[in-house]
N, C-alpha and C positions, 0 to 999 in steps of 0.2 A: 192572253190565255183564257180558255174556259174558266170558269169556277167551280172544281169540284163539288162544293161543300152545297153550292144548288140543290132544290127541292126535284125531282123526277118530274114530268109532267103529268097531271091525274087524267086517266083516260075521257077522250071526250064521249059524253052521251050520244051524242049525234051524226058521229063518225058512223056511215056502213064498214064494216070491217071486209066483205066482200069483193065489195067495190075497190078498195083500199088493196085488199089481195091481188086481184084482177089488173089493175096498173101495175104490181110490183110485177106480176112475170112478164107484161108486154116489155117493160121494161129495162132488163135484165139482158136482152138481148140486145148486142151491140158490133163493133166493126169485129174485136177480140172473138166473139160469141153469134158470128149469125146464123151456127144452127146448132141445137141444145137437146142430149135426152133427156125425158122424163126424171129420170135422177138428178142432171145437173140441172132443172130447173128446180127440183125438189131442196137440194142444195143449195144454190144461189139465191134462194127466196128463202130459206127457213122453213120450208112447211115439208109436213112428211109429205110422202109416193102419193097415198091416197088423195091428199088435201089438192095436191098440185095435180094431179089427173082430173081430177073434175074441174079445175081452171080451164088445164088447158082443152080440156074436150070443147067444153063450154065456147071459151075466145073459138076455138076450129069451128064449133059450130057457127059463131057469128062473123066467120070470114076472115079475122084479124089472126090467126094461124095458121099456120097449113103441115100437116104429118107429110116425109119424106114416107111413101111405101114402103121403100127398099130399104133404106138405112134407119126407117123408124125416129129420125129427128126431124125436131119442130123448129120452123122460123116463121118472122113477121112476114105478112103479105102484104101488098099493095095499097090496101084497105086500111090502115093504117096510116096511111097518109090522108085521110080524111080531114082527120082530128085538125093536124095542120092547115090542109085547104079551109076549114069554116072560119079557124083563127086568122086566118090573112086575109078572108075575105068579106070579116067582119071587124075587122080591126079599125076603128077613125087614124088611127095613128100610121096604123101601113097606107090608108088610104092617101090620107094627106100627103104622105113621105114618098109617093112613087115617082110623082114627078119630079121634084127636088132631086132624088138620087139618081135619077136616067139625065137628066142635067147635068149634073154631075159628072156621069158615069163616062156622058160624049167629050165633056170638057177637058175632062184631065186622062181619058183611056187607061186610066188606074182601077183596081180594085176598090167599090164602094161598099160599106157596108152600112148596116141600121140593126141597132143591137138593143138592147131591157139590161138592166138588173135584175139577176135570181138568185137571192141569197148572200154569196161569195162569188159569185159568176158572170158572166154576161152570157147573154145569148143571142146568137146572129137570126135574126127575124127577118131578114132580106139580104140578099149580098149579090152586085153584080161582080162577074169576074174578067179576070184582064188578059189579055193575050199575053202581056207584059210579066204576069201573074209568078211568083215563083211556086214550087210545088207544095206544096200545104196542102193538108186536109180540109181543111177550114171551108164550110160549106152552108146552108141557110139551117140552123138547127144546132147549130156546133156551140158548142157549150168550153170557154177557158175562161183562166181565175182575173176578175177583175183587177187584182193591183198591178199586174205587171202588164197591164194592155192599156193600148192608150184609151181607147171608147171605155172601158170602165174606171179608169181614172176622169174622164171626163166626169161621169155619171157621177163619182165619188167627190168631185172636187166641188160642188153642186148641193152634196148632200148636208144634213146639219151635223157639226161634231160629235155627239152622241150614236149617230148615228154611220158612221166612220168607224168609231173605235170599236163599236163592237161586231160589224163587218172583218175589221180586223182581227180582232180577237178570235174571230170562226175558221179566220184562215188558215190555211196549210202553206207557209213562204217555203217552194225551192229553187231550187236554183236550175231553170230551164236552162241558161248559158251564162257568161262570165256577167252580161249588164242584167241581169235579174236583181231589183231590189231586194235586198236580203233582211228589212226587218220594217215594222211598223214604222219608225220613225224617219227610214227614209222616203217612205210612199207616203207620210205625211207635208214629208219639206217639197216632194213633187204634186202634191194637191195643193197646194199655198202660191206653188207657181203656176199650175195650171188654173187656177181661179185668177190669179192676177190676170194672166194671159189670154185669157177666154177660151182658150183651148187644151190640149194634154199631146206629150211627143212620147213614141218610144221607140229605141231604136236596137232591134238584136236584145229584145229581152223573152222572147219565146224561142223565136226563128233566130235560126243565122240570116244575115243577109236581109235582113225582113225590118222594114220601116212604115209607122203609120201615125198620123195625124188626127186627132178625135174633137170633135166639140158638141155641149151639151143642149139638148134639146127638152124645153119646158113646156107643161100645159097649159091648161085655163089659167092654172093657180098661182101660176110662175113657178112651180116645183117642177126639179128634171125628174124627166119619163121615160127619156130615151139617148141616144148618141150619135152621130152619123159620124164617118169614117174615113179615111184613102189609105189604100196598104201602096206601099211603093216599093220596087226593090233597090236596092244601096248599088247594086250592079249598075244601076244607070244613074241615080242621081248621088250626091253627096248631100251629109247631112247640112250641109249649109244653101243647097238649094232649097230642099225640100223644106226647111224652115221658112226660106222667104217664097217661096211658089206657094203650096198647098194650105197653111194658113187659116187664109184669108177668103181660100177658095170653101173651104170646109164648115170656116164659123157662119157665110152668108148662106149656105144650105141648110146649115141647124137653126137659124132665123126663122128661113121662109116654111121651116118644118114645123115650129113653135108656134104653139095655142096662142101664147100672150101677145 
């Protein structure tokens, strides 16, 4: 748990608060929210009518919103997907990882993915998909909680203990379905085996039906950076294939990903 009794953090000097505003409304808009008036952006961001109109003019003027005429609401445009295209196309780590994961991707005709650590989250930074595929959202950008996924248990089983617990400590544990880990100390006893194992399993802990294999991917430094993935559906395999097939397949692809 938090620690209430914490100090606040004192405002940084350096922070543009502008800039800082201008992300929170691109933001704000999502699958729930992809088109928003004036008020609900004013709302969902904190800032009065006023504040938030000159944002979003602003963003409209630089292409990354666009005003509906008719109904007078604001959604992301196109242009927005920039951000993204510069980060994958200057990323050494996607670079290195594309081939590894289309490898992959032909090998096993499963769902591959290549994910980070954000906080308490991972985030899918490449994902091929599968014909095999069950219906998920889950798409390159998609953002779920690290403990109950295998690639951020990879990524966690990796990390140094301090640095664990207080990941854990930020968390929000629920209960996506009956195999959700339900507290720190069993996502600990499954980090202790996924470091034994060199890999991380889970099975039916977000999705029904939904199984995947993870192992950790290091840099220069030998510290994990990153995760590579296979989502498989339980419709076709059992979990005692998928243990002994996928593997083996997964940890020689976070190898040949790996700086060191």
């Amino acid at each position: 748990m938090k620690d209430k009794t914490a100090q606040p953090k004192r405002p940084d000097p350096l922070m543009v608060q502008s800039v800082a505003k201008a992300f929170k409304v691109l933001t704000v808009f999502d699958k729930r929210h992809a088109s928003l008036t004036m008020s609900q952006i004013a709302q969902f961001t904190d800032m009065d009518v006023s504040t938030a109109q000159r944002f979003t003019h602003t963003l409209t003027q630089l292409g990354y919103l666009r005003k509906d005429p008719v109904s007078r609401q604001f959604e992301l445009t196109i242009k927005t997907l920039d951000l993204a295209y510069h980060y994958t196309r200057s990323s050494r780590l996607v670079d290195r990882a594309m081939p590894a994961l289309q490898h992959l991707s032909k090998e096993t005709e499963e769902a591959v993915s290549l994910t980070i650590l954000d906080g308490t989250e991972i985030v899918f930074v490449t994902r091929y998909l599968s014909r095999q595929m069950l219906a998920t959202d889950v798409i390159t950008g998609s953002r779920l909680p690290a403990y109950c996924t295998s690639p951020g248990r990879a990524i966690l089983s990796r990390l140094p203990e301090t640095d664990v617990a207080n990941i854990l400590a930020d968390t929000e544990f629920k209960a996506y379905t009956p195999s959700t880990p339900s507290s720190p100390e069993v996502v600990v006893a499954l980090l202790n085996e996924a470091r034994d194992k060199g890999f991380a399993a889970a099975f039916e802990e977000i999705y029904h039906g939904d199984a995947s294999i993870a192992a950790p991917i290091t840099g220069p430094d030998g510290n994990v950076i990153a995760a590579v993935s296979v989502a498989v559906p339980l419709a076709r395999f059992s979990r005692e294939v998928i243990l002994d097939t996928f593997p083996k397949l997964v940890i020689a692809a976070a190898r040949s990903i790996s700086f060191g």
